[in-house]
N, CA, C and O atoms as a DFTB+ gen file, in Angstrom:
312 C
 N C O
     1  1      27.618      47.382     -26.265
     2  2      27.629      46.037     -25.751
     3  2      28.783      45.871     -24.763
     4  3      29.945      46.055     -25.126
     5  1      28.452      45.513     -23.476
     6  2      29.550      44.926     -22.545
     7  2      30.163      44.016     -22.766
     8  3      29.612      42.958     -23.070
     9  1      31.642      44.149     -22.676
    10  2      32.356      42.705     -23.142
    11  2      32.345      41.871     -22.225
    12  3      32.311      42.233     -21.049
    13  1      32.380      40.164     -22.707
    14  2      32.603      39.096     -22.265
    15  2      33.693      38.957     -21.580
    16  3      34.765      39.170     -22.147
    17  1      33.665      38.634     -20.441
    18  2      35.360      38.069     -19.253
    19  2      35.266      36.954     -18.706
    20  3      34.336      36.699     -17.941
    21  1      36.295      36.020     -19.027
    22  2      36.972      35.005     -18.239
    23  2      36.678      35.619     -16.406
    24  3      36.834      36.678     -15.799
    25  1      36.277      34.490     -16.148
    26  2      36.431      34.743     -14.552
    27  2      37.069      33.532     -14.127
    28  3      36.723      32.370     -14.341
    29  1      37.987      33.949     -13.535
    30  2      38.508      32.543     -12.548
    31  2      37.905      32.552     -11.294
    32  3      37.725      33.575     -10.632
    33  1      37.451      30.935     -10.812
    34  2      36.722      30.581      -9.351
    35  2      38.041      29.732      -8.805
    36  3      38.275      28.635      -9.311
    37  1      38.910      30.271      -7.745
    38  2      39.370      29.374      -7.123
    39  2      38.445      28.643      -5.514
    40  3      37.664      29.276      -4.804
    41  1      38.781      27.508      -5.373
    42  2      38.006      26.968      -4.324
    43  2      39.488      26.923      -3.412
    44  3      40.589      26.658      -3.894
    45  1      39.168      27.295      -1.794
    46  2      39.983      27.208      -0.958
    47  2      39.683      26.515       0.360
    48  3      38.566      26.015       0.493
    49  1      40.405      26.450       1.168
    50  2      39.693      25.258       2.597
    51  2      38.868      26.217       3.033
    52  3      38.001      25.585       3.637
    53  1      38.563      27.533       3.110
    54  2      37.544      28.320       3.655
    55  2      36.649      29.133       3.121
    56  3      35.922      29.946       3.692
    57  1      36.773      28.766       1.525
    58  2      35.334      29.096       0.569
    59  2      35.885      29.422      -0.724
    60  3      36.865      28.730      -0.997
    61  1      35.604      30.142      -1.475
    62  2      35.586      30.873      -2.908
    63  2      36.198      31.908      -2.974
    64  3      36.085      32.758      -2.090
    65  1      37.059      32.087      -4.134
    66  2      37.760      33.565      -4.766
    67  2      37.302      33.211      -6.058
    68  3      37.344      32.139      -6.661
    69  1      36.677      34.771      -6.484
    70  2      36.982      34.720      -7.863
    71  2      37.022      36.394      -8.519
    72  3      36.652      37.388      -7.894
    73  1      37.530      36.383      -9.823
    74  2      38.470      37.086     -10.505
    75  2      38.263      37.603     -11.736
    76  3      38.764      36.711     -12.422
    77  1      37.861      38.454     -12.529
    78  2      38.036      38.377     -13.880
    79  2      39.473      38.681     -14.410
    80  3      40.159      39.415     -13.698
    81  1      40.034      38.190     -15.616
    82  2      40.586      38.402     -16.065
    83  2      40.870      39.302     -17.410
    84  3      40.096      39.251     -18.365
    85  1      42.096      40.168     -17.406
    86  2      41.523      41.239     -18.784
    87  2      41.114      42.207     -18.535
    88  3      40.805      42.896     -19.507
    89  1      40.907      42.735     -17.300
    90  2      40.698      44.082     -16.850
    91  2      41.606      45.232     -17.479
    92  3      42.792      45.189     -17.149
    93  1      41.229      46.204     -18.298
    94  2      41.902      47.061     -18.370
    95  2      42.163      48.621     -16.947
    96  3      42.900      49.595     -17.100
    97  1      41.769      48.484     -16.400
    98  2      42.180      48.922     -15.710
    99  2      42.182      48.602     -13.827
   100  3      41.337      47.722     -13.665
   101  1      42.520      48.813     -13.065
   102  2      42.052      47.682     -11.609
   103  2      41.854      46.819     -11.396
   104  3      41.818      46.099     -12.394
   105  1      41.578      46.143     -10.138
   106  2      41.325      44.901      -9.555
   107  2      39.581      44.215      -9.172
   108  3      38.853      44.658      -8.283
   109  1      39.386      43.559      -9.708
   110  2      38.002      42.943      -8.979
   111  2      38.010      41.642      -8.501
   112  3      38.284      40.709      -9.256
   113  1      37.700      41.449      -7.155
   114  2      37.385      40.283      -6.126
   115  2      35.952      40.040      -6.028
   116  3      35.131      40.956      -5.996
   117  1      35.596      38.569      -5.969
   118  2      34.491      38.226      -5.022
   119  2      34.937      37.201      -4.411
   120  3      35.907      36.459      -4.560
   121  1      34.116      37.270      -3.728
   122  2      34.005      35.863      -2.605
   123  2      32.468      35.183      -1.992
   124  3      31.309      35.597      -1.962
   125  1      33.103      34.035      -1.580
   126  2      32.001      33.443      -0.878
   127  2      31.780      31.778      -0.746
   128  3      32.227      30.976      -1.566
   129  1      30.970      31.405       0.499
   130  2      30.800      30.037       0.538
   131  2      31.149      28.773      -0.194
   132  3      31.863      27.778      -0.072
   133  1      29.769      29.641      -1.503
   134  2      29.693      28.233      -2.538
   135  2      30.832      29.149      -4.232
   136  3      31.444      30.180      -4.511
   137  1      30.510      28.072      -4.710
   138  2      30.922      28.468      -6.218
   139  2      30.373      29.703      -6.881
   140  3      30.785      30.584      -7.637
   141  1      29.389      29.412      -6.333
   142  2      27.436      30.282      -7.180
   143  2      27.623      31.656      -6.476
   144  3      27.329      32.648      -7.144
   145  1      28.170      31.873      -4.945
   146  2      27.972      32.554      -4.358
   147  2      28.860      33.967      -4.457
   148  3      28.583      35.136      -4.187
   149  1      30.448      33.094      -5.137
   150  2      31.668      33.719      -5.137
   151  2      31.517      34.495      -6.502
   152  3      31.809      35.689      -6.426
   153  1      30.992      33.895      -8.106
   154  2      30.394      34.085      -8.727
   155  2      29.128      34.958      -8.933
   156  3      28.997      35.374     -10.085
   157  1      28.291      35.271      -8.155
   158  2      27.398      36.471      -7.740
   159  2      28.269      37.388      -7.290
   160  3      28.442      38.333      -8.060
   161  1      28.893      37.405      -6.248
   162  2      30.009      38.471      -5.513
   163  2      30.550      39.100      -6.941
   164  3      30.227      40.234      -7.297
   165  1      31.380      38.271      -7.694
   166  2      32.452      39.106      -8.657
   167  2      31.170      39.713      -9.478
   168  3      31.265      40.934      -9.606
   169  1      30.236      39.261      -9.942
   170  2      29.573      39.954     -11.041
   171  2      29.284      41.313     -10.489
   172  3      29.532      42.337     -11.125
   173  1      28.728      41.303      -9.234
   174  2      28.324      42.670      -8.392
   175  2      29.241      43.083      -8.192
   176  3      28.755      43.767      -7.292
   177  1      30.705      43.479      -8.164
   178  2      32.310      43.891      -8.138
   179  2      32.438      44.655      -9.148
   180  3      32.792      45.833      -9.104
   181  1      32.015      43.710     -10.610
   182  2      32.141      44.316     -12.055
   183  2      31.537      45.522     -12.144
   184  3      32.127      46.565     -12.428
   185  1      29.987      45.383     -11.834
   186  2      29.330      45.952     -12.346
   187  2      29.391      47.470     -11.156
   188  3      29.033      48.575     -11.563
   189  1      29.890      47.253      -9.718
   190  2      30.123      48.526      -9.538
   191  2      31.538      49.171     -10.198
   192  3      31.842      50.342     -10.428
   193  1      32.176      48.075     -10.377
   194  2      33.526      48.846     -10.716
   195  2      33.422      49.603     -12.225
   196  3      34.359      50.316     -12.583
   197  1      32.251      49.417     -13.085
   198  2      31.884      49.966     -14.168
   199  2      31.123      51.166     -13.962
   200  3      31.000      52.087     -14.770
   201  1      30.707      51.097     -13.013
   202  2      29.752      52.507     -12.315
   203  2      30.845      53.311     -11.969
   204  3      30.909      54.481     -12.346
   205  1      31.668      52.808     -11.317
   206  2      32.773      53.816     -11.076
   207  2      33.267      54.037     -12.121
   208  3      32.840      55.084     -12.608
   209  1      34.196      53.384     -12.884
   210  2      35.142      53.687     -14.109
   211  2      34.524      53.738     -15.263
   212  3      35.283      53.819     -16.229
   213  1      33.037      53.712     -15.561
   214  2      33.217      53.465     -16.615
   215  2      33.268      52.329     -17.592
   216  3      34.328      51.704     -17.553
   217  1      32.436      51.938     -18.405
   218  2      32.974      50.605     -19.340
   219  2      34.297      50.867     -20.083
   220  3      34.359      49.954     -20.907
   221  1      35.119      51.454     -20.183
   222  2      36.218      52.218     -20.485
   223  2      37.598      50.591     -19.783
   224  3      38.419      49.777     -20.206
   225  1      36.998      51.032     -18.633
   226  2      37.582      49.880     -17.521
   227  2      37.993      48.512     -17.911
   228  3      39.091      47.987     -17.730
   229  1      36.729      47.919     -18.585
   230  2      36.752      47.002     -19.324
   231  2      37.197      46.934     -20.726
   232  3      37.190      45.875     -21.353
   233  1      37.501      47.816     -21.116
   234  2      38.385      48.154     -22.867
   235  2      39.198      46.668     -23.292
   236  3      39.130      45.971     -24.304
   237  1      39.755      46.581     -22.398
   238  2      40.925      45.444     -22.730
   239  2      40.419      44.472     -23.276
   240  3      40.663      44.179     -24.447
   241  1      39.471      43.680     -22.367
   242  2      38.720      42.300     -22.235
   243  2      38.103      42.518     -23.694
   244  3      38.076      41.481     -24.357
   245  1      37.508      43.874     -24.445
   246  2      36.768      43.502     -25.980
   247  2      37.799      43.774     -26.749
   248  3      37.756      43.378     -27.914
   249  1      39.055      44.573     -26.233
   250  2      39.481      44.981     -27.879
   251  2      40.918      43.911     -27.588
   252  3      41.650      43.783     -28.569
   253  1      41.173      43.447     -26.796
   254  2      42.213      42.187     -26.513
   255  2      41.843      41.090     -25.492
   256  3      42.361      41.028     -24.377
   257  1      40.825      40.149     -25.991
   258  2      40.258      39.543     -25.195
   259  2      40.914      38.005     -24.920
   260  3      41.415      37.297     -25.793
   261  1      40.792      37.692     -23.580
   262  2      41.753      36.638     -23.041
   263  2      41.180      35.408     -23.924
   264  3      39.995      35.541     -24.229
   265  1      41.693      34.467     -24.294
   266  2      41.508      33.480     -25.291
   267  2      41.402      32.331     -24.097
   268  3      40.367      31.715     -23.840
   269  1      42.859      32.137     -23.318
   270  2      42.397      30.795     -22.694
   271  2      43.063      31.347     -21.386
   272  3      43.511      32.494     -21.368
   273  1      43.120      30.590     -20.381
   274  2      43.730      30.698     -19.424
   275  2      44.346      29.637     -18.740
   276  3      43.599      28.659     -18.782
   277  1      45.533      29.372     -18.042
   278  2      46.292      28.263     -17.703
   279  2      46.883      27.956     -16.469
   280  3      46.954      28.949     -15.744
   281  1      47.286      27.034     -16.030
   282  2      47.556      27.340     -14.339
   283  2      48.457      26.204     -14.243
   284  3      48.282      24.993     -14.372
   285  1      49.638      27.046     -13.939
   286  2      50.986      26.277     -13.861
   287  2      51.753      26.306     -12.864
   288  3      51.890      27.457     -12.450
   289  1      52.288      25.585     -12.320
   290  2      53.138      26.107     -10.852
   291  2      54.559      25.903     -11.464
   292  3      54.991      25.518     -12.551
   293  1      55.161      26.383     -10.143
   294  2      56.716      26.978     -10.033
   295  2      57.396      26.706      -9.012
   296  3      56.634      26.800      -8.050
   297  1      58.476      26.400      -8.663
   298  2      59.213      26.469      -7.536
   299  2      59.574      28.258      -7.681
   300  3      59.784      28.999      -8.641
   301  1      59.505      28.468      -6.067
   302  2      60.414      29.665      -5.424
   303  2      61.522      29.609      -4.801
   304  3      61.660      28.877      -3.820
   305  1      62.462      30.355      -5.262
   306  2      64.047      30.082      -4.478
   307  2      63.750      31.054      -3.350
   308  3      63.155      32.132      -3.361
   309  1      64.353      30.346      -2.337
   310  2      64.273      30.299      -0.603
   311  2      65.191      31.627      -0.650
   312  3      65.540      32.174       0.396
């Protein structure tokens, strides 16, 4: 069974990022227009990045899987 991942969709002035979170190993991006679109992108990201690596890749996300996720800002010193 493939494990379940948090994906984050950020919306930006020039379309969609999104993200899973919990990757055990690398990075996956999608993008695009709409919400739906950026969301199609990452799933097709996953699923090659599992062709490449392996469900191995994904280890983290079932055997330490992200519970919640939170979004906090910060000041940066200049």
């Amino acid at each position: 069974m493939t494990p379940q991942l948090k994906i984050v969709v950020e919306k930006h002035s020039d379309g969609y990022v999104a993200y899973p979170l919990g990757l055990a190993r690398g990075a996956v991006v999608g993008q695009g227009d709409t919400y739906e679109a950026a969301l199609a992108d990452v799933r097709s990201a996953i699923a090659f990045h599992v062709e490449t690596f392996g469900v191995a890749a994904l280890a983290s996300a079932g055997d330490d899987p992200v519970l919640d996720a939170f979004v906090a800002e910060t000041a940066v010193p200049a």
